[in-house]
N, C-alpha and C positions, 0 to 999 in steps of 0.2 A: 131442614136440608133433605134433600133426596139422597137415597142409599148410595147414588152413585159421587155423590159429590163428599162423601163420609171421610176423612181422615183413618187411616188403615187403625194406625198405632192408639186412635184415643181409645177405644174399649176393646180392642181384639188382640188382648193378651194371653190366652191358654191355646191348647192344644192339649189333644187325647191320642193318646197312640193305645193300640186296640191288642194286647199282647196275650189274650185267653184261648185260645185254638188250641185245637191237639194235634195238629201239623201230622195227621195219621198217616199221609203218600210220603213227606219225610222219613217218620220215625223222630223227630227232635224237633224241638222249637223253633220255628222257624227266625225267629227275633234275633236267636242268637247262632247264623250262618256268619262264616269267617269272610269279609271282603278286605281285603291286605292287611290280616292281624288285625281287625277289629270286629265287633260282633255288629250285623247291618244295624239291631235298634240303637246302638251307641252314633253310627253313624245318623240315624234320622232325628235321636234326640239333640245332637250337635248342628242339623240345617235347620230343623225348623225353630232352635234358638236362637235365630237370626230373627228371627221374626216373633217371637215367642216369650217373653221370659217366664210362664209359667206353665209345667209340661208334666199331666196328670198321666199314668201307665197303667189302665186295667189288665190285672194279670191274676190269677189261682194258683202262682207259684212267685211271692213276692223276693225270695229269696233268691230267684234269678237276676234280679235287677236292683239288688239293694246298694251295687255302688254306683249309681246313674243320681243325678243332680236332678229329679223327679218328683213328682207327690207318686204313692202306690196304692191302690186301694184295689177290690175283688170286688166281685159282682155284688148289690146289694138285694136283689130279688132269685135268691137260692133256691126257692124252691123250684123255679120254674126252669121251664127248656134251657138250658147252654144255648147262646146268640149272640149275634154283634149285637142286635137290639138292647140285650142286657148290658153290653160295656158300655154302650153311647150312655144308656140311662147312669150308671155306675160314675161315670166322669162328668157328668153334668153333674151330680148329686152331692159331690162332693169340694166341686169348688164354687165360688161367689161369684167369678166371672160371670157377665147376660150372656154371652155368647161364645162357641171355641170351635175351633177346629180337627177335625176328628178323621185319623187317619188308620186305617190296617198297619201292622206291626211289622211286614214285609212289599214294602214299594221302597225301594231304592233311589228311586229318580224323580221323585217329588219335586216341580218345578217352585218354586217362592215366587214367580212374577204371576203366573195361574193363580197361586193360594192368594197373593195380594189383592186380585181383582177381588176374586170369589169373594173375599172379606168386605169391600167397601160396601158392598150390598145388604152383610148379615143384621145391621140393626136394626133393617126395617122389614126382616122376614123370620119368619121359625127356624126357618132352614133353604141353605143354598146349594144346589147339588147340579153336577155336571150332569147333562143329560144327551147319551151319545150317538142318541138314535132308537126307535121306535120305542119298545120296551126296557130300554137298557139305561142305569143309569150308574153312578158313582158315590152308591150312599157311603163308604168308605173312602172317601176323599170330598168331605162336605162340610158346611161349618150348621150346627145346631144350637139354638137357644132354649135359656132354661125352660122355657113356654114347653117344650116338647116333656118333661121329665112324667108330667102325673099324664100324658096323653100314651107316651109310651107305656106307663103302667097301665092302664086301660085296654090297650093291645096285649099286652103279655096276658093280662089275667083271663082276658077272652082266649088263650092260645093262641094268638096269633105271632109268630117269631119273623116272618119277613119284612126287615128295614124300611123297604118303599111302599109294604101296604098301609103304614100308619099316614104318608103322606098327604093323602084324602082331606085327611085333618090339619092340617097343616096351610099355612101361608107360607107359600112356597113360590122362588126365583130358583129357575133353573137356568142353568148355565149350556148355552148351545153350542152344537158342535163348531163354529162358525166363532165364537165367541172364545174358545178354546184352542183352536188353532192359529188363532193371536199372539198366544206365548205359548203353549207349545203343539206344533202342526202333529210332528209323530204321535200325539198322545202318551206319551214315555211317564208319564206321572202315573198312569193307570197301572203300570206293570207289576206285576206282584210273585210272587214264589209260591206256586204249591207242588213243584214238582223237584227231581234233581234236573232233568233238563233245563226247566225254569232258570234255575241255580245257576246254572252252566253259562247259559245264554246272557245272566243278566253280569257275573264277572268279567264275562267277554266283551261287553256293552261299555261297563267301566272301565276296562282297561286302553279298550279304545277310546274312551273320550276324556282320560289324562293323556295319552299319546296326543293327542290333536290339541290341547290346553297351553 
């Protein structure tokens, strides 16, 4: 069968959610920002188990997250740079799953009919990654297969820590803009928190869209 003709649910069961940052323009983790009494990663671990039943949390403070319904594991390549490149590898490594889905630990508005698509593609590619225009891409909302774990170690050990340069290597479907505004046109899955305005912008976004529900 062709990627596109794949069955979502038969192998694309994980999810990685990417909880290692030092949220430095915060001051706090950002994982754990209050949206109506609960902490956002509680809320992302709750939508993408919808889709999801197995939901791996790289984090270097496990004790943040020990009552989430989660596997928890830390980076396994310590010695090197702090990176997202280190958690992707860290959540591959750790579970059995061929293939997962791998999100930053602050996007709030992660669409499931996006992540759906993106997924029926992943078993016939290393990695699926939105691509939103020229240089820009959404390695933090992507699905990756184990194929990628000893490639990214190759990259780390050479010093290389950015996500998209290991790509090269890779057998790779990119997801176009065109192809994304499908399900969803704003691109609102992209949105992330690193600021307190962020913050601000993105409870005011929620709130208006249980108002309108």
């Amino acid at each position: 069968m062709s990627g596109t003709e794949h069955n979502f649910n038969e192998g694309c069961k994980g999810a990685i959610i990417l909880a290692g940052g030092d949220s430095k323009r915060l001051g706090r983790p950002k994982a754990l920002l209050d949206f109506n009494g609960r902490p956002l990663i509680a809320l992302m671990v709750e939508w993408l188990g919808k889709l999801f039943p197995d939901i791996t949390v790289v984090t270097d403070r496990p004790e943040l997250y020990s009552d989430l319904p989660v596997r928890l594991t830390g980076d396994l390549l310590k010695q090197k740079e702090k990176s997202p490149l280190r958690g992707i590898h860290a959540g591959l490594s750790v579970s059995s799953h061929p293939y997962q889905f791998v999100a930053a630990c602050d996007m709030p508005f992660l669409n499931l009919e996006l992540i759906k698509y993106m997924g029926r593609f992943a078993p016939d590619y290393d990695a699926v990654v939105p691509h939103v225009g020229g240089e820009y891409f959404q390695p933090l909302h992507a699905f990756y297969k184990r194929t990628c774990i000893d490639i990214i170690e190759r990259q780390v050990n050479r010093g290389h820590y950015k996500v998209s340069d290991f790509y090269r290597n890779l057998k790779i479907k990119f997801i176009s803009r065109s192809e994304i505004a499908r399900h969803d046109p704003d691109q609102e899955s992209f949105i992330n928190i690193n600021t307190w305005e962020d913050y601000e912008q993105a409870l005011l976004k929620m709130a208006r869209r249980k108002k309108s529900s």
